[in-house]
LUMSELUM-956101 format. One record per residue: residue number from 1; residue in three letters; z, x, y of N, C-alpha, C in turn. Coordinates in steps of 0.05 Angstrom, whole numbers. Atoms other than C-alpha are relative to their C-alpha. Layout:
% residues N
    nr   rest     n.zz     n.xx     n.yy    ca.zz    ca.xx    ca.yy     c.zz     c.xx     c.yy
   NUM    ALA        Z        X        Y        Z        X        Y        Z        X        Y
...
//
This chain:
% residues 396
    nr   rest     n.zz     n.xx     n.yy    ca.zz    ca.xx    ca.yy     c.zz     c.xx     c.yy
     1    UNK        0       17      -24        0        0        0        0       18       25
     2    UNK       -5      -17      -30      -14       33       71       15       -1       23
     3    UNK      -17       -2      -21       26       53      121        7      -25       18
     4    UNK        2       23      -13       55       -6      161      -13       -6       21
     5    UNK       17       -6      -18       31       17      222      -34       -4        2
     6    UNK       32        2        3      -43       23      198        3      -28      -10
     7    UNK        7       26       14      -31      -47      164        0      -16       16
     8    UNK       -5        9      -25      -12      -71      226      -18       -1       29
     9    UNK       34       -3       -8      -78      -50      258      -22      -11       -7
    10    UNK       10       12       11     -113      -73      207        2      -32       -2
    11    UNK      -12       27       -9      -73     -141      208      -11      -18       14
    12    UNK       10        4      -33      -88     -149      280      -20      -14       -1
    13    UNK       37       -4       -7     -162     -134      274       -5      -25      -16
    14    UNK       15       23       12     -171     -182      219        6      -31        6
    15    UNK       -5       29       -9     -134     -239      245      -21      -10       24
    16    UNK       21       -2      -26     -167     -232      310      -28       -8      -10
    17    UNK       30        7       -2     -240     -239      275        6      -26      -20
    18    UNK        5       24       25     -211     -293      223       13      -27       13
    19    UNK      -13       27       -8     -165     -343      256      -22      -17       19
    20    UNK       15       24      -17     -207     -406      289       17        2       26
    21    UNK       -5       -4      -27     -190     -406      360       17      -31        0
    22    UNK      -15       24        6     -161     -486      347       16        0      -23
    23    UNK      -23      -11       21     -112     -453      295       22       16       12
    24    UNK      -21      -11      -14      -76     -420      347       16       -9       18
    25    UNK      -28       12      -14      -11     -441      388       10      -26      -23
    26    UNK      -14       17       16       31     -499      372      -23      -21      -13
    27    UNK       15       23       10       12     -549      328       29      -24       -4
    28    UNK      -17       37        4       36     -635      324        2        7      -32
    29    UNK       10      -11       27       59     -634      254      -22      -26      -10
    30    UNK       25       11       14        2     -683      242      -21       20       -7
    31    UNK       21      -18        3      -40     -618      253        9       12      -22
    32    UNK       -7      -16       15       -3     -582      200       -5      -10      -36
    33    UNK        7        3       39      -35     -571      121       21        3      -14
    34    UNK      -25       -1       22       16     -590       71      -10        0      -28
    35    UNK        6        2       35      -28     -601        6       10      -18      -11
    36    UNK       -3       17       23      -25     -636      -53      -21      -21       -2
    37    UNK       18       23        5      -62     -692      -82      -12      -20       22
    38    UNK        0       16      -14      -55     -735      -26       -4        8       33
    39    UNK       -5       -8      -22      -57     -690       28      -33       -5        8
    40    UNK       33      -13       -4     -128     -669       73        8        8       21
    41    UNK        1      -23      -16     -146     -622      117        7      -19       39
    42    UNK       -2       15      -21     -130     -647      188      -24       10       25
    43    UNK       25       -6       -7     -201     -612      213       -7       19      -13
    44    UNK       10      -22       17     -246     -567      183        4       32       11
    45    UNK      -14      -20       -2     -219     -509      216       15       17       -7
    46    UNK      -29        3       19     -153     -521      184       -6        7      -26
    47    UNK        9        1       20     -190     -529      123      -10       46       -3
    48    UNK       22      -23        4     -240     -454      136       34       20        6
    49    UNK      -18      -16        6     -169     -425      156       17        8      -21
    50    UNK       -5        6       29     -139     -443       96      -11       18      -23
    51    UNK       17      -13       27     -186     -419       52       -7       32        3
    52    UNK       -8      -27       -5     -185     -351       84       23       20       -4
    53    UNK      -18      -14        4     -121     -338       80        5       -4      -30
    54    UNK       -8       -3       27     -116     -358       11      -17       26      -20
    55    UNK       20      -22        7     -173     -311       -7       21       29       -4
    56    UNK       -9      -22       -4     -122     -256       12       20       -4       -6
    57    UNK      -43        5       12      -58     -282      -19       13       -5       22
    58    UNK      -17       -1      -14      -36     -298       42       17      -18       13
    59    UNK      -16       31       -5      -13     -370       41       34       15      -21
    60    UNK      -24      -14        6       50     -330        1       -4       26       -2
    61    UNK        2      -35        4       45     -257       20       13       17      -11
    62    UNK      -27      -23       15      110     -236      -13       -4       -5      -27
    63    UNK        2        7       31       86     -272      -84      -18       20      -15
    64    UNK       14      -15       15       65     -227     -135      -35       -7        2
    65    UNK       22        7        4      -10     -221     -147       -9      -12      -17
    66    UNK       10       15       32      -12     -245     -211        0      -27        4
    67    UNK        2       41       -1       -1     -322     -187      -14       -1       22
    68    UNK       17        2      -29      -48     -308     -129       10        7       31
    69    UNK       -8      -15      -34        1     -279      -79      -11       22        2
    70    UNK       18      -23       -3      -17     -223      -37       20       23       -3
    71    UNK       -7      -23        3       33     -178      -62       24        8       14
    72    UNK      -10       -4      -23       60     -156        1       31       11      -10
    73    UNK      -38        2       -3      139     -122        7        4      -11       24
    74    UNK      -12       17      -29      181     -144       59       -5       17       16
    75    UNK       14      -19      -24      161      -89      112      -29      -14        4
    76    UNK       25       17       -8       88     -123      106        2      -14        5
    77    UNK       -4       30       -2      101     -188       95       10       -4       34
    78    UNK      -11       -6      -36      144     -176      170      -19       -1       20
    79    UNK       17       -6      -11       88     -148      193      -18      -18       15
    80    UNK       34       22        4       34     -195      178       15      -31       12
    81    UNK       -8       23      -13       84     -256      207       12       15       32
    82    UNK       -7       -2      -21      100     -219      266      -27        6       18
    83    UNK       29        6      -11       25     -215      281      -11      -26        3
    84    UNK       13       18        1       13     -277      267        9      -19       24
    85    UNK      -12       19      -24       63     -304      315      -19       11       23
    86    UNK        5      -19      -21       36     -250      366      -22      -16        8
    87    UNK       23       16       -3      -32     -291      366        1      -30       -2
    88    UNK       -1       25        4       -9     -354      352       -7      -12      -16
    89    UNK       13        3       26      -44     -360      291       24      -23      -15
    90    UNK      -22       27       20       -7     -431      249       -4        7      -19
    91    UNK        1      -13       30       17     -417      181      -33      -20      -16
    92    UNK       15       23       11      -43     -443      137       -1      -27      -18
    93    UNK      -18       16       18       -3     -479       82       34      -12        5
    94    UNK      -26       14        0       67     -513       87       14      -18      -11
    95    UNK      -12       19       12      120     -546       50       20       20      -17
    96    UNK      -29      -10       11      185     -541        9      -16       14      -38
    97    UNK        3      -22       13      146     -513      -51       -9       27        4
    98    UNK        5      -30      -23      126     -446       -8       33        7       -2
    99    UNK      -26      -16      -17      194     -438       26       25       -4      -26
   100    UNK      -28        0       14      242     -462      -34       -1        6      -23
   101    UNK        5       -1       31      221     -477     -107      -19       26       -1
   102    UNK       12      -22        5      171     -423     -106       14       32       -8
   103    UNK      -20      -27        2      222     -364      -95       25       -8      -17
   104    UNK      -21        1       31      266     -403     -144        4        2      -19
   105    UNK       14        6       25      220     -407     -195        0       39       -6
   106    UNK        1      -30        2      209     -331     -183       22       10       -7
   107    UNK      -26      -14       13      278     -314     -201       12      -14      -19
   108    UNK      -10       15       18      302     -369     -246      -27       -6      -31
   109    UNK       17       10       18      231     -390     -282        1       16      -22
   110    UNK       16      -16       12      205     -371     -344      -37       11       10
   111    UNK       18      -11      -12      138     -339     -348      -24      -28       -4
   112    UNK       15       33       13      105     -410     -374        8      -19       26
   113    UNK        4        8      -22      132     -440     -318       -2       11       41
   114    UNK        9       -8      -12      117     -395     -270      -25        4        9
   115    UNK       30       -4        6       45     -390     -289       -2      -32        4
   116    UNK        6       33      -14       41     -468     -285        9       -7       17
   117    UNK       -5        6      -32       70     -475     -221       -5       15       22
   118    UNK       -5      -12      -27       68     -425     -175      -33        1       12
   119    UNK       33        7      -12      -14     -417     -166       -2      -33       12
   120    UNK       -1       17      -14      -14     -489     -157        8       -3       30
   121    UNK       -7       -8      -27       32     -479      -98      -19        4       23
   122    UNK       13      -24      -19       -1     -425      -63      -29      -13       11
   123    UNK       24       11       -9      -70     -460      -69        0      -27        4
   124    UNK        1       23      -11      -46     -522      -36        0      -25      -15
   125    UNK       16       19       14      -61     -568      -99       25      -17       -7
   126    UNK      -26       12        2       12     -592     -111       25      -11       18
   127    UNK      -19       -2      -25       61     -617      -53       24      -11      -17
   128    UNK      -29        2       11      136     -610      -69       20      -17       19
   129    UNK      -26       12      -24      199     -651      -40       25        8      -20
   130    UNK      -20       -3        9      265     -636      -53       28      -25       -5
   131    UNK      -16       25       12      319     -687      -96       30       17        6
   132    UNK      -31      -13       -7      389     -660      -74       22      -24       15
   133    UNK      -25       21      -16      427     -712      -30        0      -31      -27
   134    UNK       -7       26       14      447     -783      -61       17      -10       28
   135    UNK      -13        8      -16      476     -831      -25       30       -4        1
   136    UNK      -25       -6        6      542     -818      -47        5       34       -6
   137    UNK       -3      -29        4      536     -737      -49      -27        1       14
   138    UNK        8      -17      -31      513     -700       19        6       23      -10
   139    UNK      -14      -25        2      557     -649       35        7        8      -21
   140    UNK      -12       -5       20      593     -657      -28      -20       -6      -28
   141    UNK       22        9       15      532     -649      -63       -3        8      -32
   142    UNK       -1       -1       24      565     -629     -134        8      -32      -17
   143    UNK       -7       35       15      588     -712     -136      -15      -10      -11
   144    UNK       30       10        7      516     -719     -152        9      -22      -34
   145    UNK        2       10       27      504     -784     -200      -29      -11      -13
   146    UNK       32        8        8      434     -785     -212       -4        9      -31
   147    UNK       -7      -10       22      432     -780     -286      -37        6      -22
   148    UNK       28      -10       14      380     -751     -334       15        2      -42
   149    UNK       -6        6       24      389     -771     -413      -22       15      -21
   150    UNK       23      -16       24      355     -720     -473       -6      -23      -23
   151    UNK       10       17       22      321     -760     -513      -19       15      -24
   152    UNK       14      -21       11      288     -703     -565       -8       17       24
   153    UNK       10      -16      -18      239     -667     -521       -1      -11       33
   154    UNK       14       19      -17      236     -719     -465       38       -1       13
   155    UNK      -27        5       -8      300     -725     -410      -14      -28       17
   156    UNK       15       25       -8      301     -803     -391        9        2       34
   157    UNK       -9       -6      -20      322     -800     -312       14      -31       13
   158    UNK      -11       32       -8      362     -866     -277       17       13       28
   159    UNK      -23       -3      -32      392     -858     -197      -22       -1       16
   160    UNK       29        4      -25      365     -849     -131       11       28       15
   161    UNK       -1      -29      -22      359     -783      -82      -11      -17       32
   162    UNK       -1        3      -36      364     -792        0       -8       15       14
   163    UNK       -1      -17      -21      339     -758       54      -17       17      -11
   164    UNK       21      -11        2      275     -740        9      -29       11       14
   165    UNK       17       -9      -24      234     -704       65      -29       -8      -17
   166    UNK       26        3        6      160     -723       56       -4       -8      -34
   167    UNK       -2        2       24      170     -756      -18      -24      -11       -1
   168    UNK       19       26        0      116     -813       -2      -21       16       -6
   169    UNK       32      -18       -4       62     -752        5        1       14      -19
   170    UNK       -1      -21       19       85     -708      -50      -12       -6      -29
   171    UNK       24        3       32       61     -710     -129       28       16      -13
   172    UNK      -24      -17       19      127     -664     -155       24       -1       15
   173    UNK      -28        7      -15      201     -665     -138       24       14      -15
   174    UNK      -19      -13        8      248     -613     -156       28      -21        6
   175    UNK      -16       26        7      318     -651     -175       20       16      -11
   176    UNK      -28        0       16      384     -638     -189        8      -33      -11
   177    UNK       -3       23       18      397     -687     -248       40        4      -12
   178    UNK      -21        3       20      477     -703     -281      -21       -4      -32
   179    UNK        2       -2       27      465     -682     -352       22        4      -22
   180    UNK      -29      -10       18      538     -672     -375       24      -16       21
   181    UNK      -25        9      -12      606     -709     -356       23       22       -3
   182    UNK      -21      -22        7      645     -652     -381        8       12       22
   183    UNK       -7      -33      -18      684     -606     -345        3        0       28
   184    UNK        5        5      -32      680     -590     -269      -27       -8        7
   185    UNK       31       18        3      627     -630     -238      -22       16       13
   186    UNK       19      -13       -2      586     -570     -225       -6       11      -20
   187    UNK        9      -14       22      579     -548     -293      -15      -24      -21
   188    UNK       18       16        5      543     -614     -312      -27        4       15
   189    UNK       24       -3      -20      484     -601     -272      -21       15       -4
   190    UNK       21       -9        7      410     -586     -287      -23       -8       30
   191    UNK       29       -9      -20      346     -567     -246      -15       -6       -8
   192    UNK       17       -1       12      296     -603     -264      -26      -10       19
   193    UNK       27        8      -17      221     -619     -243       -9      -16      -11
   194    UNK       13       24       13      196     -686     -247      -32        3       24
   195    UNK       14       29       -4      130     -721     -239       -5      -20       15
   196    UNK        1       20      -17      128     -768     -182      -33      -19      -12
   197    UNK       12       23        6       66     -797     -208       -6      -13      -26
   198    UNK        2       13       15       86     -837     -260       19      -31        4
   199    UNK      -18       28       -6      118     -912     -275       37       15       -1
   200    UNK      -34        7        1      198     -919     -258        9       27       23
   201    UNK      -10      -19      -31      189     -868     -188       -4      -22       25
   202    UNK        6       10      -32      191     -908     -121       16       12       14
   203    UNK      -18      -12      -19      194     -879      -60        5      -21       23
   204    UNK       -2        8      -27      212     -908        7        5        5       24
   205    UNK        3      -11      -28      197     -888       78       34        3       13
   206    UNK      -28       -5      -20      270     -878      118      -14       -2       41
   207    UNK        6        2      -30      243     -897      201       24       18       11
   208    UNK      -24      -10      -11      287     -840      240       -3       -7       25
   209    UNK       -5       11      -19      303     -837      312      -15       10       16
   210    UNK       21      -17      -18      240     -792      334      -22      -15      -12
   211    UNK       23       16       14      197     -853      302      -17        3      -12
   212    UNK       11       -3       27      173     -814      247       14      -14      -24
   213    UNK      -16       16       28      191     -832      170       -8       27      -24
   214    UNK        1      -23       14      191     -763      147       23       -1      -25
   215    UNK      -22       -7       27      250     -770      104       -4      -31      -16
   216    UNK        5       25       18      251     -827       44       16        1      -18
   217    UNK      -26        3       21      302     -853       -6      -31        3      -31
   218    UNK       11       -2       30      270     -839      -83       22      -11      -19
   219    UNK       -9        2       26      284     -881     -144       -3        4      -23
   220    UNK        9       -5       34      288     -865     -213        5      -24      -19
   221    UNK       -3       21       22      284     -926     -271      -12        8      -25
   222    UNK        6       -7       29      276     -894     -336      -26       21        0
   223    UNK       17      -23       -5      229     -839     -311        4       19      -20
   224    UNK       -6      -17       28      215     -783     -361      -11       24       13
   225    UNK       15      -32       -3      209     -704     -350        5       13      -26
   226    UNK        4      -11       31      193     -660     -409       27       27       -1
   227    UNK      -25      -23       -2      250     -612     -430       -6       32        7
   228    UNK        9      -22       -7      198     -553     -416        1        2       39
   229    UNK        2       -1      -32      209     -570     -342       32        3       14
   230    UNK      -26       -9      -12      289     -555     -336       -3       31        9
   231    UNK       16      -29        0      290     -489     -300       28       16        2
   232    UNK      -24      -10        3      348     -444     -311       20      -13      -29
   233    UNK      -18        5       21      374     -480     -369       13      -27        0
   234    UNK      -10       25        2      408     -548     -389       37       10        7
   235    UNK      -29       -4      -16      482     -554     -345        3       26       17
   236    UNK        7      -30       -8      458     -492     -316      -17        4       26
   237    UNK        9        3      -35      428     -520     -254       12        8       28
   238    UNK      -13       -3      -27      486     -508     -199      -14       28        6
   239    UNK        6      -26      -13      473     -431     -197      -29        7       12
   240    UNK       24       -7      -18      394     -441     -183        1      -31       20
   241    UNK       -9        4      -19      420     -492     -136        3        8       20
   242    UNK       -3      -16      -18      455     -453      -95      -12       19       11
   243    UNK       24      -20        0      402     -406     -102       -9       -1       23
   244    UNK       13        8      -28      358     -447      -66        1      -10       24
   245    UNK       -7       12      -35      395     -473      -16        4       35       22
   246    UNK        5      -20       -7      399     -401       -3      -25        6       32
   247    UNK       29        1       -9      325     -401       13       -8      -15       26
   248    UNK       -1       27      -29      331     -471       54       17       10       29
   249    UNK      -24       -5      -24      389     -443      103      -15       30        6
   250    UNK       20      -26      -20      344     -376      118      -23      -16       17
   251    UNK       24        0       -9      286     -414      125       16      -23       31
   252    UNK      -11       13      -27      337     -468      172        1       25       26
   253    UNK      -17      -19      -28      365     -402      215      -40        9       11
   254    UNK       25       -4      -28      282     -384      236      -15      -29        5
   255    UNK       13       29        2      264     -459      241       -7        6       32
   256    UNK        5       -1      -29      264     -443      320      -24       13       12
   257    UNK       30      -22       -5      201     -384      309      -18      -20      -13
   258    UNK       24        6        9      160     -428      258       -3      -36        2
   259    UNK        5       27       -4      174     -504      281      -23       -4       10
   260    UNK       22       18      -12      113     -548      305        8       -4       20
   261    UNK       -1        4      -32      100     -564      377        2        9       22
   262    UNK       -1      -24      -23      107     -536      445       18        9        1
   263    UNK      -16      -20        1      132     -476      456        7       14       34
   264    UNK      -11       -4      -28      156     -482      534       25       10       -8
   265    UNK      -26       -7       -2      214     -446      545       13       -7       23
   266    UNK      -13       15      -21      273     -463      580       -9       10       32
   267    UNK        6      -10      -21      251     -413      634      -27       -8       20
   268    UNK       27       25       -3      178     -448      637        5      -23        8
   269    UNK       11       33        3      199     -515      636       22        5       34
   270    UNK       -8        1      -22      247     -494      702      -10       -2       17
   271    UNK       22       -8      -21      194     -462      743      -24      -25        3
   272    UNK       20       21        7      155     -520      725        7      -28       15
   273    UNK       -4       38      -11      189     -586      735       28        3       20
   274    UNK      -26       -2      -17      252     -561      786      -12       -5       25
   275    UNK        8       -1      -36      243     -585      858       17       21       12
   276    UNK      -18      -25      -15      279     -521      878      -25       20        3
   277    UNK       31      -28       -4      204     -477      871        5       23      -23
   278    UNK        1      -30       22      207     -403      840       24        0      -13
   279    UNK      -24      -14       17      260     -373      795       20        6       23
   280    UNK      -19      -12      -14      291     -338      853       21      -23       25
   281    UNK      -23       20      -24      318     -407      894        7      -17      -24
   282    UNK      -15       10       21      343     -436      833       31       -1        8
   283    UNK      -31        0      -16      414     -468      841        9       19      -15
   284    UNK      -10      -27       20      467     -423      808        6       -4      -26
   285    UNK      -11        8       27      491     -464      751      -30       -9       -9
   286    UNK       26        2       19      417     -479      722       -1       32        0
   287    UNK       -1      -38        6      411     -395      736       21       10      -23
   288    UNK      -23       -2       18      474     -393      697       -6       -8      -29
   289    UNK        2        9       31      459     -434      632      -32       10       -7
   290    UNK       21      -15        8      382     -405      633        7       28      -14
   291    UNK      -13      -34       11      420     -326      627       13       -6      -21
   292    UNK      -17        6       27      467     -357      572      -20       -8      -15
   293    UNK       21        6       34      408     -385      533      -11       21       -4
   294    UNK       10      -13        4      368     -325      541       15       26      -12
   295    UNK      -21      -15       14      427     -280      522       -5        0      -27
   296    UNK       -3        5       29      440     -316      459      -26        3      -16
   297    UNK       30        1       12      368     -318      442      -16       29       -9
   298    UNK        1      -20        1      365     -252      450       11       15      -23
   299    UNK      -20       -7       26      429     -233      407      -10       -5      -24
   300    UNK        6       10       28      399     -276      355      -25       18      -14
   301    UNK       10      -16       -6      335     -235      356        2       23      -13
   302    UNK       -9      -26       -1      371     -172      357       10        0      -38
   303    UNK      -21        7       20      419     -196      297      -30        5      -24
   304    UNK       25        5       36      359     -217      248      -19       27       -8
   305    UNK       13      -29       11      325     -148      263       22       14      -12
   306    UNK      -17      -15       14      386     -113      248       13       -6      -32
   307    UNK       -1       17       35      393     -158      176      -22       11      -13
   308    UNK       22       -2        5      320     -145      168        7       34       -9
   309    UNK        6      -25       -1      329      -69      167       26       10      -17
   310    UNK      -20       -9       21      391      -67      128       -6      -10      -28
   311    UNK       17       16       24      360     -117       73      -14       29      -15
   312    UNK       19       -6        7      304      -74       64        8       39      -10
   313    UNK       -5      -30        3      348       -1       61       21       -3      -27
   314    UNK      -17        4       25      390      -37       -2       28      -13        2
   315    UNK      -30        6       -5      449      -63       35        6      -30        4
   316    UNK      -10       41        0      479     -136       14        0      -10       31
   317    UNK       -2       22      -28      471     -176       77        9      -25      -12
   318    UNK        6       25        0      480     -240       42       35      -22       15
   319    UNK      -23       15      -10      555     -259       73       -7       14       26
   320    UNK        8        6      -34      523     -241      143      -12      -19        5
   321    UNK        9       11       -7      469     -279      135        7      -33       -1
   322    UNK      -12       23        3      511     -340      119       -1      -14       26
   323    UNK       -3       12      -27      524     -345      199      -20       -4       13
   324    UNK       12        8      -16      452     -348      214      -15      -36        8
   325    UNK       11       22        6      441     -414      191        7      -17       29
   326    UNK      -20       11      -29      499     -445      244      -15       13       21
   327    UNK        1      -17      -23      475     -393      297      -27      -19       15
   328    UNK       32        6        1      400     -410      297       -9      -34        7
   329    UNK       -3       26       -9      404     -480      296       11      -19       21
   330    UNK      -19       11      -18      458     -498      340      -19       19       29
   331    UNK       14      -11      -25      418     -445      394      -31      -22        5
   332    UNK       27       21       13      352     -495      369        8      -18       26
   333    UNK       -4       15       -9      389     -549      392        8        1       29
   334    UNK      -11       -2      -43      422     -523      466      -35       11        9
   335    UNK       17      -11       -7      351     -501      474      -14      -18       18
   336    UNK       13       30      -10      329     -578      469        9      -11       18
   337    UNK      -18       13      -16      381     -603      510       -5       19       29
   338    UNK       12       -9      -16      367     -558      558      -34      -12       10
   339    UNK       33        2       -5      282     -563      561       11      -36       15
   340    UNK        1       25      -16      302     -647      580       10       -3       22
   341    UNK       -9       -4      -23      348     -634      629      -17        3       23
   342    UNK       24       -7      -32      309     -595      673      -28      -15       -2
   343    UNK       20       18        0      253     -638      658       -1      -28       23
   344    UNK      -15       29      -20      289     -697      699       -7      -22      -12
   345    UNK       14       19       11      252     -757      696      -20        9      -23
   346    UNK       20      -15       25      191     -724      654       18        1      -22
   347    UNK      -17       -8       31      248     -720      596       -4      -18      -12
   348    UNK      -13       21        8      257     -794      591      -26      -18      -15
   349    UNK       27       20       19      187     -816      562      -10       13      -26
   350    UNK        3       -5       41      174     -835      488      -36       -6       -4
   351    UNK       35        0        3      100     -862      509       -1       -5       29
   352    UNK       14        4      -27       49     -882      569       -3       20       11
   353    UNK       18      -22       -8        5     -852      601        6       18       30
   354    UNK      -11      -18      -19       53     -824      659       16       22      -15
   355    UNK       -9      -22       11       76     -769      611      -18       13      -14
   356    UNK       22      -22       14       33     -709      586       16       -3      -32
   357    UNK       -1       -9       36       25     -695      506       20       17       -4
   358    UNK      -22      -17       -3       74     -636      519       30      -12        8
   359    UNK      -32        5       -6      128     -674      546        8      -22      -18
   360    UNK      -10       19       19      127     -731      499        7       16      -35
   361    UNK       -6      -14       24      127     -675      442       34       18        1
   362    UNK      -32       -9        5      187     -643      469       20      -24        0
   363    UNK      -34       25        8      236     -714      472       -5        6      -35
   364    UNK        3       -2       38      208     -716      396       15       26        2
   365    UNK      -15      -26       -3      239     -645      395       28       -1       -9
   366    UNK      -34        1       -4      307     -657      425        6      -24      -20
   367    UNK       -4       18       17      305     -727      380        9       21      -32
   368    UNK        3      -18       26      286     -680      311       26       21        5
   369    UNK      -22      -22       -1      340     -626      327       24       -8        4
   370    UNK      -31       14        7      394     -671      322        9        9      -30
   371    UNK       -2        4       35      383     -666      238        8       38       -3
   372    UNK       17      -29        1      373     -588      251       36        9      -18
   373    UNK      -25       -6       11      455     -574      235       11      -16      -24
   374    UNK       -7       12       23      454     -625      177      -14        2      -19
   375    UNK       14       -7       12      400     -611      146        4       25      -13
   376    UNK       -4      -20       17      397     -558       82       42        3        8
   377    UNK      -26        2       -3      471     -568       95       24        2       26
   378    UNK      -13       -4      -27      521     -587      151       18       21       11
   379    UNK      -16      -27       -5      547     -536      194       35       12        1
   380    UNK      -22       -2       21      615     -561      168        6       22      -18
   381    UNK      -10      -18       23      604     -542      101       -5       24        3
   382    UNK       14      -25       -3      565     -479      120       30       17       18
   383    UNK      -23      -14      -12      632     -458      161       24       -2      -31
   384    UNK      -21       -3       10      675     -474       97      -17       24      -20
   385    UNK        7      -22       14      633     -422       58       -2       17       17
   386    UNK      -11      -36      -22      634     -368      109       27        1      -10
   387    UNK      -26       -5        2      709     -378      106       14       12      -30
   388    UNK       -1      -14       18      710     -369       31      -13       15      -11
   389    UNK       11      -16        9      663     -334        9      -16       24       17
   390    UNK        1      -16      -18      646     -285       70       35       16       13
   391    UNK      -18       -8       -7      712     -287      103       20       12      -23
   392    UNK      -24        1       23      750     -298       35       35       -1       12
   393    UNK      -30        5      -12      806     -336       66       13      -19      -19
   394    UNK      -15       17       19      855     -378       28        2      -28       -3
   395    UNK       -1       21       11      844     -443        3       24      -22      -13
   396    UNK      -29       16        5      893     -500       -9       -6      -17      -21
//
């Protein structure tokens, strides 16, 4: 593999002659390719970018080659997303089999189901949602009673999952199933992958408060997954669990670099919509909370390079990076709350044609970044595991 530097040149050069010029800056996530059966291209751009980067492994650059990734270590892989931001270039592919099951499968799968899932992935042909909440197990998401029954080779499935992001669009659905009453109620617990398109799955839309219906309740009525699709083992699900929530709470702490939509900053949207004029007649307390966001934004920044570079020299980060989840998100959200503010009036419209496309995409914004600290887990629980398992403080 060549020097980063030269790859980084090379990178550059090729993005520069490959990305479509309507593939770069933010995108609505209507513009954004998710795949699967049901998906399509949202222009042929989308589509010719797509198909470029997959050419080069680069819809998963850190996935081995053998399932069609490009290989990549983490010094490239860095590379090649810190160029991509640099140009604005939108990822080509997206969804929770990329960012979650994929790198779960890579450490938990066999090689049978690795080979049958992960190419799929990568080349868009499969869209994943994730089965984890219930409506009686959130936070306390070992209460889980969604149950899954062995019947020979065949597990029968009966409950329902909450807060299934994009289920309605998907075709597969990773699942924590109850397969055991025994014991502590995390040592009942299997990983399994169902099927969404067969009889005894319904999903249903969830309307949130940014008047999408991105999230959806899923039921199970005697649904069947094959026993070659548990992954890690039967009662042996919590540990690639936690795994992947792993995966989910990294990918939450940069949700602020690779979200959808405009990307005004608070300092833009000042200079912009403040009847005070330039930066320099600014009152003191908007001057004041601009330097505190840009601080922290900064720190944060700073922090993830300095993770980044200890990761990659052999040194456990994983009870640092516990705090980026909280950090990242919660800065997400003062970001939003901020951008409406100084917006004034301009904050307060959901439609009509006295608000630009940019300003009606940031209320959606500040709306969506409400979920940002509950989502992949609330920043609750995410503080009671720092405390034990980072801090290792004492429990009652």
């Amino acid at each position: 593999m060549s020097d980063p530097d030269q790859f980084r040149l090379q990178t550059r050069e090729w993005l520069v002659a490959n990305c479509p010029a309507s593939m770069r800056g933010p995108a609505a996530p209507e513009a954004i390719y998710r795949g699967g059966r049901k998906g399509s291209f949202p222009s042929p751009d989308a589509q010719t970018w797509f198909e470029r980067m997959l050419e080069r492994g680069w819809t998963a650059p850190d996935w081995p080659e053998e399932f069609g990734g490009g290989g990549l270590d983490a010094k490239h892989t860095k590379v090649l997303r810190e160029e991509m931001k640099a140009l604005g270039c939108r990822v080509p592919l997206s969804g929770s089999g990329l960012w979650m099951l994929g790198p779960a499968l890579l450490e938990f799968g066999t090689l049978e189901q690795q080979q049958q899932h992960l190419p799929k992935i990568l080349r868009g042909e499969i869209r994943w949602c994730q089965g984890y909440s219930e409506p009686g197990a959130g936070s306390d998401l070992a209460n889980l009673s969604c149950k899954a029954v062995q019947e020979g080779e065949l597990l029968r499935i009966n409950g329902t999952k909450i807060w299934t992001s994009g289920a309605d669009q998907s075709d597969w659905i990773f699942c924590l199933v109850r397969t055991s009453d025994q014991g502590p109620k995390q040592s009942g617990i299997t990983f399994l992958l169902i099927d969404m398109a067969q009889p005894g799955v319904t999903v249903k839309p969830i309307e949130l408060i940014s008047g999408d219906s991105e999230f959806c309740q899923t039921f199970f009525d005697d649904a069947t997954a094959h026993i070659r699709n548990v992954i890690g083992g039967l009662n042996q699900g919590w540990a690639v669990a936690k795994r992947l929530l792993h995966y989910e709470r990294a990918l939450m702490s940069e949700l602020s670099a690779v979200s959808a939509g405009p990307k005004l900053t608070p300092v833009d949207c000042a200079l912009k919509f403040s009847a005070a004029g330039p930066e320099g007649t600014l009152d003191p307390v908007t001057r004041d909370r601009l330097a505190r966001y840009q601080m922290d934004r900064m720190a944060m920044e700073h922090t993830r390079q300095q993770l980044f570079e200890a990761s990659v020299s052999g040194v456990d980060t994983s009870n640092t990076q516990l705090i980026l989840k909280i950090c990242a998100t919660e800065l997400d959200q003062q970001r939003a709350e901020l951008l409406l503010e100084l917006m004034g009036m301009q904050g307060l419209g959901w439609e009509g044609e006295a608000f630009s496309e940019e300003e009606l995409q940031l209320l959606r914004q500040w709306a969506y970044s409400k979920a940002l600290t509950i989502a992949g887990g609330s920043s609750e629980v995410q503080l009671n595991v720092i405390a034990r398992r980072a801090l290792q403080l004492p429990t009652r």
